[in-house]
N, C-alpha and C positions, 0 to 999 in steps of 0.2 A: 320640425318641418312638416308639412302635408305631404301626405304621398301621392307620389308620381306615379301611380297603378289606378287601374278603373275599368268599365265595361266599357266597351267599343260603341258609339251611338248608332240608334238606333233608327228605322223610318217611324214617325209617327203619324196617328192614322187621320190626321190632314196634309199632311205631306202628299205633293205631286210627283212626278217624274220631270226631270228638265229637259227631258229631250221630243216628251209631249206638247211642249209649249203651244208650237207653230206659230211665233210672232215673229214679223217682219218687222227691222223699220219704218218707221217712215219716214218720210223724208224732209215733214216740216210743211208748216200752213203755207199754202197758194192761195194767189191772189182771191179763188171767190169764196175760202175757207176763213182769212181773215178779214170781211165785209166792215169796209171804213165807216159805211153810213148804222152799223150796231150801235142798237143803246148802251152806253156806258155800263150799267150798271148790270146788263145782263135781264131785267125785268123789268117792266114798266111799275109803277108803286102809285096804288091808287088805293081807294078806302076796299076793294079787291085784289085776291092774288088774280094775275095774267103773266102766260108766258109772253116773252116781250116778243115783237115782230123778228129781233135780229136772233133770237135764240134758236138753234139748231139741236138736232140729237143726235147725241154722240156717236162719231163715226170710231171710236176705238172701245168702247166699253164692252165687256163681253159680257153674255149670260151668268148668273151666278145665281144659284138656289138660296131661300129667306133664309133657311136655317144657316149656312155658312155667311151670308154675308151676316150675319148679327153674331159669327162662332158660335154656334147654338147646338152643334154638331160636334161630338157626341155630347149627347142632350144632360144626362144628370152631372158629370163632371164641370160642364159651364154654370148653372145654377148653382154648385156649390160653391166655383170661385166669385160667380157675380151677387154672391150673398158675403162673403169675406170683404168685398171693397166696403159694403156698405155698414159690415159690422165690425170689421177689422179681424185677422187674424191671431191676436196674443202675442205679437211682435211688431204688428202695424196699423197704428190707429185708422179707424174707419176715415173714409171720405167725407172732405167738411164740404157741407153744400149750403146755402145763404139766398135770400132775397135775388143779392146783386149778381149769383151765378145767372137769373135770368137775361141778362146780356150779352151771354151767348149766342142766343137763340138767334137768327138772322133767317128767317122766313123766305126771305128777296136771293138768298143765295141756295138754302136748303130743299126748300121743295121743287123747285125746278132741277134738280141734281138727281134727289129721287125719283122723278119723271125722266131722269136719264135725258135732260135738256141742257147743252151747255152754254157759255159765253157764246155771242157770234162773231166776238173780234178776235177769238182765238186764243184768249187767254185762260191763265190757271188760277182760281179764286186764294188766296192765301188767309187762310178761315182765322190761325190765331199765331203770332208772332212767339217768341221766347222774352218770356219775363225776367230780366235786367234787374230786377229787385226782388228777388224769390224770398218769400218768408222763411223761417230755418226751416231744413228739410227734414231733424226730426222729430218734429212737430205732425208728419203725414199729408197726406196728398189734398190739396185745398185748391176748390173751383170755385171761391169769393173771389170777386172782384174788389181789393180793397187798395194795394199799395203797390201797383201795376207800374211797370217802364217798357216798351217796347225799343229797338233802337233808333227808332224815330223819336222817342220819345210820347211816344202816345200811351194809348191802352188796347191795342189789338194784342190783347193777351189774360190772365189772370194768375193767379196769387200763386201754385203750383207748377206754371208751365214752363218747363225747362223744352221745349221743339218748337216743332214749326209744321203749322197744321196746314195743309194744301188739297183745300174741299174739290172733291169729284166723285163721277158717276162711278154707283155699285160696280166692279168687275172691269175697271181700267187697268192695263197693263201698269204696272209698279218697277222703274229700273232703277241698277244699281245707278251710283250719283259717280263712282270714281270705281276702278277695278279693286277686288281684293277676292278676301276666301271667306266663304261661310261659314262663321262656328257655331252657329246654333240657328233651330226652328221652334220656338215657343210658342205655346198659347195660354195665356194665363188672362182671363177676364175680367180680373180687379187691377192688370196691367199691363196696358196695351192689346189685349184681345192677343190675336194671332202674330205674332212679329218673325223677321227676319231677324238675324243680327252678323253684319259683313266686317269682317277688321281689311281694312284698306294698308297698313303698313304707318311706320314714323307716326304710331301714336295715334289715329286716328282711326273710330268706329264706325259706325252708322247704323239704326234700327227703324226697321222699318214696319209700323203697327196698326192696328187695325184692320188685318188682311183679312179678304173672304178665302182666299186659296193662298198656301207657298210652292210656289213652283221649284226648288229649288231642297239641295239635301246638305246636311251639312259636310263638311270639308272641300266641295264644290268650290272649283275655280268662275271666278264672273271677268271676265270684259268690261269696260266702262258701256254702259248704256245697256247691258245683258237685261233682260226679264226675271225678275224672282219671285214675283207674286199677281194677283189680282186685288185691287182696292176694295174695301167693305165697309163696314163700321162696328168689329168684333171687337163688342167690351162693354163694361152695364151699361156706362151711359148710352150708349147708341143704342140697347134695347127699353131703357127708362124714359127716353126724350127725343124717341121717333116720335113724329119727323119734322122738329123744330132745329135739332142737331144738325146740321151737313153732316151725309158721309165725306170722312175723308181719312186722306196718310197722316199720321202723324210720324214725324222725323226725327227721329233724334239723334243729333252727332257730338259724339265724346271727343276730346280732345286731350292726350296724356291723363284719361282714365276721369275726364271729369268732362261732363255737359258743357257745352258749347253753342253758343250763335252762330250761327252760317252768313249773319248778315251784318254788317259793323257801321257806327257810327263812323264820324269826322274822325280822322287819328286812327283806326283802327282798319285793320286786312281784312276784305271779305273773303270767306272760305269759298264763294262759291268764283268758280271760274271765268263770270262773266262780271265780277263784282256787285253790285246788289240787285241786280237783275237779272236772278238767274235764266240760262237756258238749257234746252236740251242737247244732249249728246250731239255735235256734229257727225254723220258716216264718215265711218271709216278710221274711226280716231278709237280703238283699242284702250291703249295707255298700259302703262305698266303697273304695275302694287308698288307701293314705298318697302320698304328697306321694312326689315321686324321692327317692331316697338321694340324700345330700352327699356322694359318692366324691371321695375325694383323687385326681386323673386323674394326678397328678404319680407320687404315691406306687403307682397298680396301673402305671402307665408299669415306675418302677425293681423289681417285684417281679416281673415278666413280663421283663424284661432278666434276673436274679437265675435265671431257670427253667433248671435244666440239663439236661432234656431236650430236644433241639432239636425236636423231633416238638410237645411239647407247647406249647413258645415258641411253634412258627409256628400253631396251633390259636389260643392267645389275643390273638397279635398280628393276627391275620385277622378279629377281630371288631370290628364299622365303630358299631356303638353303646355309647356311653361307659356304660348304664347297665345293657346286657348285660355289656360288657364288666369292668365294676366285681366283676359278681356271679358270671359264669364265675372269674375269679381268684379271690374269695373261695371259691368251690366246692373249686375246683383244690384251695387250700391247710386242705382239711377231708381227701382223701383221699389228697393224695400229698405234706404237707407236704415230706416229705424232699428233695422234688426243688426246691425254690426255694431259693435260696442267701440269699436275702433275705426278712425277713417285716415290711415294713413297714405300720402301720397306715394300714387304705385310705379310712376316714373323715375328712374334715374337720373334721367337729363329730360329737362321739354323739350318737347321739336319744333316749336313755333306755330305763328296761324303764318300760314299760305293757302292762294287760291287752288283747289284740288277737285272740289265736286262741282256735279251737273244738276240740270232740272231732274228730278227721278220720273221724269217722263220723257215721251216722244210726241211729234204733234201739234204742240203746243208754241207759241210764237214770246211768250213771258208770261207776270202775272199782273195778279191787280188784287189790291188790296181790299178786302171784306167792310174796312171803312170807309170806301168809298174812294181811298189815295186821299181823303182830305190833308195828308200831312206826304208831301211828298218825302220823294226816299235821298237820304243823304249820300254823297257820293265816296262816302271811306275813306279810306288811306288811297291818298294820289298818286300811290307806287303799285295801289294793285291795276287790274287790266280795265278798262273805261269799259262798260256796258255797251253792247249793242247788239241792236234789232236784224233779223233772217234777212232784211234789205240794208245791212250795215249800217243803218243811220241810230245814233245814239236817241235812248228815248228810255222813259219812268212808265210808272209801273200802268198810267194812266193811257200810254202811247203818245204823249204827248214829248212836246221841249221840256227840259228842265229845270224845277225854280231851285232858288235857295232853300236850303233849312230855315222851318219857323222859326223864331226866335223864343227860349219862355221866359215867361215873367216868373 
């Protein structure tokens, strides 16, 4: 068995105070904040970049200094992790990068972000979906665009991405999605840059990456819609492919200790509470933490034995609480599967998909898809809660009525 003894964590030195925050809610786009007559797409696209007429700057984004929004801060430390992505570290093959990663790149959405310019209809750019057909994961972290599924069914995504990436300006307030406890403040630059990591209860994660700042310390209790961080884009790529990259969050929500979609196809629960449209925190709505995960202690026992880094064994054998320690392993094995020789399932019982998170913002009225919404958003399982818009009228990601799912050949 791993021992249940360890040091007590510590603040690390990007770590904020939470009680410095000073953010208010807000209270959600008004009528001249979400301008009906904005260009769709947030820019006008001409053989020149222009900001478009309807684009605004950002009335929530705060200051944040170059070096933290790229984690660059402390300086030799991040260089040597943003040289392991690209070399690998002797337990995790380097970063496979390709041609067709350049299809990332979205100019129309990114540079006007950097200019800290956002939507003028109020929405949240949603930069890269979760890939539906993830190559095997220990194979290592892959930005080819080759055998893509998004749960439209498109390619708002690529070969490695298990989140859901939602482009905004440097230094946007970052909230929790659903209440829980924070067990960790990471910064690791071949993975994820600066992250959060909140266990919400019954099985369910959430990590929050790319931060320029975390506001927040761990074991820290959150409220639904609480502040944990400042948005950035800490981690190599955002220092290799400035500024064709959007800044943004990247999300990732675990589900019974394994990666999950927030957003579901026909037949399937969406996670987020609004169903595939997600929105922000309503005031006033708290919410409670689910019940503890049912961690199989047996089963993170034998996959912490399985670690073949020894470095990183003695990090999760040194954690003295079963339901920290439950969630550190499941983390572990989102960014460095390769290194566990074993991947046993850490659940006892699943706790199912239900609707539980929010937009991890405030502000914001929905989003709109980085493709354009060329493929509208399928409406889930007819048992979760029907989407609607801050004026109750149901509406897609575009603001528009609703069409059918495409059909594919």
């Amino acid at each position: 068995m791993a021992s249940r003894t360890g040091p007590s964590s510590s603040t690390s030195p990007w770590e904020a105070s939470a009680d410095a925050t000073g953010f208010d809610r807000r209270s959600g786009w008004t009528g001249d904040r979400a301008r009906p007559d904005a260009v769709a797409d947030g820019v006008r696209r001409s053989g020149r970049f222009e900001v478009a007429p309807g684009a605004k700057k950002s009335p929530m984004a705060r200051r944040v200094g170059i070096l933290d929004v790229f984690g660059l801060r402390p300086l030799g430390p991040a260089l040597k992790q943003s040289w392991a992505a690209l070399a690998g570290d002797g337990y995790t093959p380097p970063t496979q990068f390709g041609p067709s990663s350049l299809r990332m790149f979205r100019p129309w959405v990114s540079l006007p972000l950097w200019l800290r310019r956002e939507r003028g209809d109020g929405r949240v750019w949603v930069y890269n979906l979760f890939n539906r057909n993830p190559i095997p994961r220990d194979e290592g972290y892959s930005v080819k665009i080759t055998d893509c599924r998004d749960f439209r069914g498109g390619q708002l995504t690529y070969d490695g991405h298990v989140g859901t990436d939602f482009a905004v300006p440097p230094g946007t307030p970052v909230r929790t999605c659903a209440p829980g406890v924070v067990r960790s403040v990471q910064k690791e630059m071949q993975r994820g840059g600066l992250k959060v990591v909140v266990d919400h209860g019954d099985g369910l994660i959430t990590h929050s990456n790319h931060l320029a700042r975390a506001l927040v310390r761990p074991g820290q209790t959150l409220a639904r819609g609480e502040v944990l961080g400042l948005s950035g884009m800490s981690s190599v790529d955002g220092i290799l492919f400035f500024p064709w990259l959007a800044p943004h969050l990247h999300l990732n929500v675990l589900l019974d200790g394994e990666p999950a979609d927030p957003f579901a196809p026909p037949g399937e629960t969406p996670l987020w509470r609004t169903g595939n449209d997600p929105l922000p925190a309503p005031p006033g709505d708290p919410g409670a933490r689910g019940e503890p995960t049912r961690w199989d202690m047996a089963a993170v026992d034998a996959a912490i034995r399985s670690v073949l880094d020894p470095e990183l064994r003695r990090e999760l054998e040194a954690i003295d609480d079963p339901q920290a320690q439950g969630c550190a392993v499941a983390t572990a094995r989102v960014f460095r599967y390769s290194a566990f020789g074993d991947h046993p399932r850490l659940v006892a019982r699943p706790h199912g998909r239900r609707p539980r998170l929010d937009l991890p913002f405030d502000g914001y009225r929905g989003i709109v898809f980085a493709d354009d919404g060329s493929t509208p958003i399928p409406r889930g399982d007819s048992a979760a809660r029907e989407p609607t818009g801050i004026d109750g009228i149901s509406h897609d990601s575009r603001g528009g009525r609703r069409f059918a799912p495409k059909s594919r050949s």
